[in-house]
N, C-alpha and C positions, 0 to 999 in steps of 0.2 A: 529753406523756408520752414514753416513750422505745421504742425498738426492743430489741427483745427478741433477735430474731435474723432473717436473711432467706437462705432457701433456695429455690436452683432445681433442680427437678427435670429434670435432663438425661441423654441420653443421644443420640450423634449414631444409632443404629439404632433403627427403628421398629420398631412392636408390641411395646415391653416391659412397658407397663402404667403409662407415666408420667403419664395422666387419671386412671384408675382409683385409682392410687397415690396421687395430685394428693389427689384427692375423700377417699378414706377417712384421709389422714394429717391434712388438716386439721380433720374432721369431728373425727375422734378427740381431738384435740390441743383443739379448741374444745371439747368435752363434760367432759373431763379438767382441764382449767384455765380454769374459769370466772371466776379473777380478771385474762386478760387476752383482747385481742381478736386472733381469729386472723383475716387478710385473705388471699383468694388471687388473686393477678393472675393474667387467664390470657392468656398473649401468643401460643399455638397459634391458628393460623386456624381451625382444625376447632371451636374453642370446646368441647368435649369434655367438660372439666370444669367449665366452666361451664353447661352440660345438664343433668348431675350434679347437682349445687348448688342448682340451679334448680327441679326436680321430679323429675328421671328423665325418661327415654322423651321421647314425645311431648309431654306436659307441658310439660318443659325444654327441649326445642327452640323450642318457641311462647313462652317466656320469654323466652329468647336473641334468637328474631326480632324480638320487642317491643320491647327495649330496642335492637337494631340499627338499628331504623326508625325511629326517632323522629326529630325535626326536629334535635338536636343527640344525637349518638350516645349512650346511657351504657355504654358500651365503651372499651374500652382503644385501640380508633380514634377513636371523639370527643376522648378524650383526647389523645391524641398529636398529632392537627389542630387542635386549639384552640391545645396550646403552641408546634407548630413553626410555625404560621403568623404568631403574637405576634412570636416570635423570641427570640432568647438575652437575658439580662438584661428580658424585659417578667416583671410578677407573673406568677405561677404560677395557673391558676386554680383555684377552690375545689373542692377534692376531694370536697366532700359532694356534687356535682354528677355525677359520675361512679361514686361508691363503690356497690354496692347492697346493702342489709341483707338477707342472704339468708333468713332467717325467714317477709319480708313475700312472700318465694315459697312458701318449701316448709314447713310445721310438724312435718317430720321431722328437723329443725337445730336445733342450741342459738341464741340471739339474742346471740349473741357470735360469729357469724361473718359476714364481709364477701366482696365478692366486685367485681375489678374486672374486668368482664365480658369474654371473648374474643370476637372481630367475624371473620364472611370477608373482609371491606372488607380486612382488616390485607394479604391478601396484593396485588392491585392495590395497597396505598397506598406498598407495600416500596420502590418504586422514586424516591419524593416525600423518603421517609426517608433515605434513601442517597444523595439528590441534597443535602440539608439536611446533612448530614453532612462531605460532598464540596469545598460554598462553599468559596472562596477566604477564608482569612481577613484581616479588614480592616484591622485593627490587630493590632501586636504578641502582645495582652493575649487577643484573641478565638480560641478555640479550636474551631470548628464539628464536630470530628468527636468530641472530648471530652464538647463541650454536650448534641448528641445521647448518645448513649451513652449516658449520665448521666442523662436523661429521666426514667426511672422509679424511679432511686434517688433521685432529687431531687423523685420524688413522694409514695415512703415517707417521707423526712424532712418532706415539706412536713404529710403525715399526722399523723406522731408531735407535731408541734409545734403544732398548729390543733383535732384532736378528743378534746378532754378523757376524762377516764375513769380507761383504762385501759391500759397496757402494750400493744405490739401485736408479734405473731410473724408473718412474711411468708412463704406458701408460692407460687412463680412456677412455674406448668405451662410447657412448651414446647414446641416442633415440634422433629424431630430436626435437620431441615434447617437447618446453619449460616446463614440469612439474617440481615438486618440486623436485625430484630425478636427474633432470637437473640440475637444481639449484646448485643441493647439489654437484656435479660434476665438473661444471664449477667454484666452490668455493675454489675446491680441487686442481685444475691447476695453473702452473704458468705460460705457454702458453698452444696457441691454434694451433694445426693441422686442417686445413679445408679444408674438399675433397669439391670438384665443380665439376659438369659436364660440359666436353665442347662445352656447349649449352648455347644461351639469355636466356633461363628460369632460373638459375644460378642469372642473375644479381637480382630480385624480391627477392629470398633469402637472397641474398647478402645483398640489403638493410635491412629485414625485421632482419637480424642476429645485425647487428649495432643496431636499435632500442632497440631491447630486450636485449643485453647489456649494451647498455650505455644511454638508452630513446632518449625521442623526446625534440628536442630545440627549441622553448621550453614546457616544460612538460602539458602532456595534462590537462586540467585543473578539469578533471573529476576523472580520472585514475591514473594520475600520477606520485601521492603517494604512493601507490600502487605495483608500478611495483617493479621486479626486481633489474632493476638500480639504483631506489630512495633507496630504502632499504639497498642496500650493500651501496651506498655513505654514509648514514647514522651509518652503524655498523663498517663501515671500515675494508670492504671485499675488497678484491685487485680484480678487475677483470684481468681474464689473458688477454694477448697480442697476436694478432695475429705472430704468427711464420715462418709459410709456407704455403700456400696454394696449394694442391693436385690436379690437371687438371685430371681426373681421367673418363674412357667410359671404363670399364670391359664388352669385348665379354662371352658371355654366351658360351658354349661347342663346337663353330663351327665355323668357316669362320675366317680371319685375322679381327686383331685390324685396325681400320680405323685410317691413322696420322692425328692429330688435334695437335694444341697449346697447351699449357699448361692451357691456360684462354680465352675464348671466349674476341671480341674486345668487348663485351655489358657491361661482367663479371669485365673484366679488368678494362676498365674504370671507374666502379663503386667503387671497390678496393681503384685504384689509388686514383679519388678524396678524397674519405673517407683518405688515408694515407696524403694526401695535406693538409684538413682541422685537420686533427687529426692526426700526427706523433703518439702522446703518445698511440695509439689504437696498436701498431707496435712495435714488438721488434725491436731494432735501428738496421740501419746495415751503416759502412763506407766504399765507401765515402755515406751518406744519396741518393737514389735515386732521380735524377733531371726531366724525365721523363717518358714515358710511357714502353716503351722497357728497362729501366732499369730498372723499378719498376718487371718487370716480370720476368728480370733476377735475382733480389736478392731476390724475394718472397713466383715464383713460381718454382714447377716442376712437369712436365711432365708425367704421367705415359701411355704413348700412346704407349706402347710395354706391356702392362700388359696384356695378352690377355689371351688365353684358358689355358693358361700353369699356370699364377697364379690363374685362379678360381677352375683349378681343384685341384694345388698343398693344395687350402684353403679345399676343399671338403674334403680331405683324411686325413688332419690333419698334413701335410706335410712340411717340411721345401723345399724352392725350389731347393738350393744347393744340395739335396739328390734324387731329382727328374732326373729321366732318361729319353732318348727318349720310343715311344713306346707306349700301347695301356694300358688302365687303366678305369675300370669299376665304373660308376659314374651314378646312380640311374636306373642301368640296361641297361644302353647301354655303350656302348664299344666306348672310345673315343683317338682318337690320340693324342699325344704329338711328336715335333720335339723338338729334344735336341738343336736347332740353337732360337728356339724361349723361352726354358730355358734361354738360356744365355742372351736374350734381354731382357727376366724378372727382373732378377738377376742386370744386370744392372740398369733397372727405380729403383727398390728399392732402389740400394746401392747408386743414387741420393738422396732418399730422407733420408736413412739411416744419410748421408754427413752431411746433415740441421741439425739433431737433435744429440745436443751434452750435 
């Protein structure tokens, strides 16, 4: 079958809602298109969205531990240990081995969604990864830091080509932290999903996200060579493209969601310039955006309704659409849900649902 499309959800500044966001885009996106399968890699050590996924709460953590413990991992670290220890050019191994049907966890998921599990193992094993990486290459032909890199895109293809069916759409959660498991992530996307807070601190990231993909102009003269960006230009890694970007302030269990923009004027402006000098950083959109109010019209959106309804819908493991008004216990305290603030949830998603096709 074939790849529909494959998004990572990144942002190099934490706390923007990238599990959360992870959990409910794909949830949506499986519920909504039932005639393909949506799969989410989670390469965050924290495993997050794979808790999520799994049941919520404590449920989904005992999920997670499950599948972490087992004698061959089914995580996105068994997986990565099975192929770098093989080596470059050995067969790939069979992905049903690793993939989990998230359903045979939680009965709150459509059974059209897949999940390949995130591990704490991943952060120790960073160091094994970036030594693989690293090798000396042997012959001409052998590309070790390419091979790696490539790992998990060359595990969607090996997907799309071996599990009959259906179409498959890829959503990749992340840690913010540029690590080699980053790397490996952002190598596997063909765009980029980027939650922002709608706060000036946001812009600092903003820039600091552009360097770490595409470096500094020009290249620092020290470092480099080095980076990230010089490396993939060199092995001819596609970086992905920014897609949409996420205005995203999740209320914690209580009081309304505060209206904000979708993108602070600091954030936005930062953006905009960046798509001014660098269109090709941007997936295109027509007519091309001329100024600053259009740029945030064709780039951004808004999740300023996402409030206690979706953090707690994420807590339970829950689809929002299945979510009622009413009182629902969430790490021991007993917390309200209006079914009118459901339905404003349901809404910001099914905007950002819209973007991703």
């Amino acid at each position: 079958m074939a790849l529909v499309r494959s998004y990572a959800v990144w942002n190099n500044k934490g706390g923007v809602g990238k599990s959360t966001i992870s959990f409910h885009l794909a949830a949506r996106l499986a519920e909504m298109r039932p005639n393909i399968n949506v799969l989410v890699i989670d390469a965050c050590p924290q495993a997050n969205a794979s808790m999520l996924l799994l049941g919520g709460g404590a449920t989904g953590e005992a999920n997670v531990l499950s599948l972490c413990t087992q004698a061959s991992p089914r995580t996105i670290v068994g997986y990565l240990s099975q192929v770098i220890a093989a080596g470059a050019g050995a067969a790939l191994p069979d992905p049903a081995n690793f993939i989990t049907h998230v359903s045979q966890y939680s009965g709150n998921l459509t059974d059209n969604l897949y999940l390949l599990c995130g591990d704490g193992n991943m952060e120790p094993m960073a160091p094994a990864i970036s030594g693989a990486a690293a090798a000396p290459a042997l012959t001409p032909e052998s590309q070790p830091w390419r091979w790696v890199h490539l790992v998990l895109r060359h595990l969607i293809d090996n997907i799309c080509q071996t599990v009959p069916g259906r179409d498959w759409l890829v959503i990749i959660d992340t840690n913010p932290s540029f690590s080699i498991y980053t790397e490996l992530a952002i190598s596997a996307a063909d765009r980029l999903i980027v939650p922002v807070n709608a706060d000036d601190s946001s812009r600092v990231a903003t820039n600091a996200m552009f360097i770490l993909l595409h470096g500094h102009t020009p290249p620092h003269p020290v470092y480099g060579s080095w980076t990230f960006a010089t490396r993939a230009q060199q092995h001819h890694i596609v970086v992905p493209q920014i897609h949409v970007v996420v205005g995203n302030r999740l209320t914690q269990y209580g009081g309304a969601a505060t209206a904000f923009s979708a993108l602070s004027d600091a954030t936005a402006d930062t953006l905009f310039a960046a798509y001014q000098n660098h269109p090709q950083y941007f997936t295109p959109r027509t007519p091309p955006p001329a100024t600053l109010a259009a740029f945030r019209d064709s780039y951004s959106v808004p999740l300023r309704d996402f409030n206690t309804a979706g953090v707690v819908a994420a807590h339970l493991g829950q689809r929002l659409s299945k979510m009622a008004g009413g009182y629902y216990q969430v790490h021991g305290e007993q917390v309200q849900i209006n079914s009118a603030r459901v339905s404003e949830c349901i809404n910001a998603l099914d905007a950002l649902v819209a973007m991703v096709n």
